[in-house]
C-alpha positions, 0 to 999 in steps of 0.5 A: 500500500502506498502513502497516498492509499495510506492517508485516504484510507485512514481519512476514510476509516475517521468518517465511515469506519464505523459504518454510515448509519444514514445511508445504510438505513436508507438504502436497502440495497445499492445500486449505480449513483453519479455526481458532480463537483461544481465551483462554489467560486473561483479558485485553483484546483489541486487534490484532483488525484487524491479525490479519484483515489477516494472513489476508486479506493471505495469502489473500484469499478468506478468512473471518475474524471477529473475535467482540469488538470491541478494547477488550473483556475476553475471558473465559478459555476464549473463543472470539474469532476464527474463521477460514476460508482455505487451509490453507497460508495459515491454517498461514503467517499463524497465528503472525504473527497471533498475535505481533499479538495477544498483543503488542498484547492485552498492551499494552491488558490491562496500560493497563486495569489502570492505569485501573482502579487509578487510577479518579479522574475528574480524571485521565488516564493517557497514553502516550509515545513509548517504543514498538517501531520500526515499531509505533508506530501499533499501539500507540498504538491497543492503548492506547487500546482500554485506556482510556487517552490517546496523549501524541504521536504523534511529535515532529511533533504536540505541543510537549514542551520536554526537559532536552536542549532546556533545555541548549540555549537555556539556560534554561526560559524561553529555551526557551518564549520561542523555541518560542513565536516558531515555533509557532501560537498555538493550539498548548499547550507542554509542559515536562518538570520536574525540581524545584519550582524547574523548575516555577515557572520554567516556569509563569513562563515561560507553559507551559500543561502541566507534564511532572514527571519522576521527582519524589517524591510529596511533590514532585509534590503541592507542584507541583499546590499 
């Protein structure tokens, strides 16, 4: 089973595992059902895989299409995904599927905003490992389907060195001389900033790309200088 099967069946498991006892007392038995998702309101589809996942997950005979791909703007009043299944399976997975949707639609809606405001070729907008348990892969992809770039995936694919580390080994340049004795020489070490002075220390220190946390923006504008 792979982690995608993983995470829907888990959410699956949350909303139905128990059984549906609304469903089940209506429908004595069950027979083909369809559907369709339409726009509520503007915005920028990601998730789409993960919903046809769901319904294929539930029944795996299904028909499911989605008609966008992820990363393209759904106008109000769209239709963009059509489903055909067994009712009881289509009533099941519909809120699940959903919950994907929105979440992760939300996720690229909001990044394509950003990209757009910020429109300058120079620049990249990135993404953290600020994310929801479990759903890190997804979101990572909702980003990207926003026009914008994933930082890490997680601790193992990148050097970032924190305030934390710094209080550890003492010093920005403890730190970078320490990292740079274990890691390959291919790889860029990244250091989060606070001052004007934390930066000089770290470009001192040899890190190739400065991280600057929560400066002002005469205070980051005298960094790039």
């Amino acid at each position: 089973m792979n982690t995608l099967d993983t995470i829907i069946k888990f959410a699956l498991f949350e909303d139905s595992g128990l059984g549906d006892i609304t469903t089940e007392s209506i429908l004595s038995e069950s027979f083909a059902g369809k559907g369709v998702i339409v726009a509520k309101e503007p915005f920028v589809l990601a998730g789409s895989e993960v919903a046809k996942r769901v319904f294929k997950l539930l029944d795996p005979k299904c028909e499911v299409n989605s008609l966008f791909s992820d990363g393209d703007h759904i106008g109000k009043g769209e239709i963009f995904f059509k489903v055909k299944a067994d009712l009881l399976s289509l009533l099941k997975g519909e809120r699940v599927a959903l919950n994907f949707l929105q979440r992760l639609s939300g996720i690229a809606t909001l990044t394509r905003s950003y990209v757009e405001e910020l429109a300058f070729p120079n620049v990249r907008l990135t993404d953290t490992r600020k994310t929801t348990p479990g759903l890190r892969s997804l979101e990572k992809e909702a980003v990207r389907a926003g026009g914008a770039y994933n930082h890490r995936m997680s601790l193992y694919d990148g050097i970032l060195i924190k305030d934390n580390h710094i209080a550890v080994a003492g010093s920005i340049e403890n730190a970078v001389k320490a990292v740079k004795n274990r890691i390959s020489h291919l790889m860029k070490i990244e250091v989060e900033v606070t001052s004007f002075d934390e930066v000089k220390e770290a470009v001192d220190a040899g890190a190739e790309v400065i991280m600057l946390d929560n400066m002002t923006y005469k205070q980051m504008a005298d960094a790039v200088k």
